[in-house]
C-alpha positions as CSV (number, residue, x, y, z in Angstrom):
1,X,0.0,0.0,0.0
2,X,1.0,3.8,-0.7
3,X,2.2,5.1,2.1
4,X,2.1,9.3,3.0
5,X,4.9,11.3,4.9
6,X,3.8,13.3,7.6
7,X,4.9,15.6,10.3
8,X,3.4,14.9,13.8
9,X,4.4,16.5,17.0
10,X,4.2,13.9,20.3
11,X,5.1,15.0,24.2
12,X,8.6,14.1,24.8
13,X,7.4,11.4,27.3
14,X,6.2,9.7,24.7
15,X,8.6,9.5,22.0
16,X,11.2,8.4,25.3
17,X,8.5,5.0,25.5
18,X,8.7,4.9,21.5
19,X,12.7,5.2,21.7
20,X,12.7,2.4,23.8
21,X,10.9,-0.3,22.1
22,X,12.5,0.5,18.7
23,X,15.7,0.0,21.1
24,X,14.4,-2.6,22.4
25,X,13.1,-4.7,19.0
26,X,9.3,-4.2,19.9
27,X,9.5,-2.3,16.8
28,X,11.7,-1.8,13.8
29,X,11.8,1.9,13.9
30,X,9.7,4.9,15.6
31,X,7.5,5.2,12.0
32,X,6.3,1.4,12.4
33,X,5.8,2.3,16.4
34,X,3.6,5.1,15.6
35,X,1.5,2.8,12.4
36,X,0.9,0.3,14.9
37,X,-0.4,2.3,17.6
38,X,-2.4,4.2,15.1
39,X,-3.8,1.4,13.4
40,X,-4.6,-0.3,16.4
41,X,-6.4,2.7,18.1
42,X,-8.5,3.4,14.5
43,X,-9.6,-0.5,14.6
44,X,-10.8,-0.1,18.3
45,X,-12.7,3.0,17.5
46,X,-14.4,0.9,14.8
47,X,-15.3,-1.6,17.1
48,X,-16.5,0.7,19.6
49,X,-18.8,2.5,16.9
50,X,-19.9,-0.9,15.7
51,X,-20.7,-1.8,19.8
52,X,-22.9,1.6,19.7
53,X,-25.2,0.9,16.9
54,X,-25.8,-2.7,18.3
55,X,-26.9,-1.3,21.5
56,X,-29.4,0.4,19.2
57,X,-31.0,-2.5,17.9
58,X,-33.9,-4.4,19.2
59,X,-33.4,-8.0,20.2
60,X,-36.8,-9.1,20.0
61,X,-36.8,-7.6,16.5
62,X,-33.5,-9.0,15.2
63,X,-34.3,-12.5,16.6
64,X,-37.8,-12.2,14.7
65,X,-35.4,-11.2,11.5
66,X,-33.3,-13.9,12.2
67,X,-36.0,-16.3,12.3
68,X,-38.3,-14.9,9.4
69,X,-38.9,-18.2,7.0
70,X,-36.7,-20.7,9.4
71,X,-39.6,-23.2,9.9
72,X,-40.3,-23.2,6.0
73,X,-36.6,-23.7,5.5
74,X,-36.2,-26.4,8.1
75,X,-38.4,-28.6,5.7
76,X,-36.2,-28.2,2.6
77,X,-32.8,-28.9,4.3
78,X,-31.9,-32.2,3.9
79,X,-31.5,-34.9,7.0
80,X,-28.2,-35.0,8.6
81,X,-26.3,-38.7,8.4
82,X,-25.8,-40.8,11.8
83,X,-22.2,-39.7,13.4
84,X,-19.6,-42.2,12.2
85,X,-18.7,-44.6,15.3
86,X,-15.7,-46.3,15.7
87,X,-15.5,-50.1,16.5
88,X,-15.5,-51.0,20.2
89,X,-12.6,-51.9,21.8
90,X,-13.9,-52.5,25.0
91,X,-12.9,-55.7,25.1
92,X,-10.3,-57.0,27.8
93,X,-7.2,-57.7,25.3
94,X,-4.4,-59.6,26.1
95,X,-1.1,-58.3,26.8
96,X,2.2,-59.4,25.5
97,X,2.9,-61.5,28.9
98,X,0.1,-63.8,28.5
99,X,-2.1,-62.1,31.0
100,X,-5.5,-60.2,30.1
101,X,-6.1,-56.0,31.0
102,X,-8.3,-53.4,30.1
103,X,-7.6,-51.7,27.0
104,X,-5.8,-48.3,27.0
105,X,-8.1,-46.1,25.8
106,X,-12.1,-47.5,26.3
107,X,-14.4,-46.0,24.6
């Protein structure tokens, strides 16, 4: 992606943290430091708008959304197959000594 130069101007304090996690490896240089904090804090405020306009829904209105045409549907969709089982092994097997004991794993 394109990227843009720009100028920003940042408290002293925090271009001392910055300085010390591009020291440190946390990140390659400040300019990534400053992305990734940026990116991150953009995504949350995203999240946080999406959060607000679900708090304006109604749930008893979704739900009867959700379920608009689900019994009609329910006739159409096929019937699942039984759940594959694998053999038993219940069965006390013998072990190399000649004696019998339970198996390892029963199911």
């Amino acid at each position: 992606m394109p990227k843009t130069k720009v100028a920003i101007t940042l408290e002293k304090e925090t271009v001392t943290l910055l300085d010390r996690l591009v020291k440190s490896a946390v990140f390659p240089s400040r300019s990534h430091g400053i992305q990734v904090a940026l990116e991150e804090k953009l995504e949350r405020i995203g999240h946080s708008r999406l959060a607000r306009e679900c708090a304006k829904l109604d749930p008893k209105i979704e739900k009867s959304l959700a379920e608009e045409g689900i019994a009609e549907d329910l006739s159409k969709w096929p019937e699942q197959p039984p759940a594959h089982r694998a053999p038993s092994t219940s069965r006390i097997l013998p072990s190399p000594s000649g004696t019998t004991r339970p198996p390892i794993c029963p199911t």
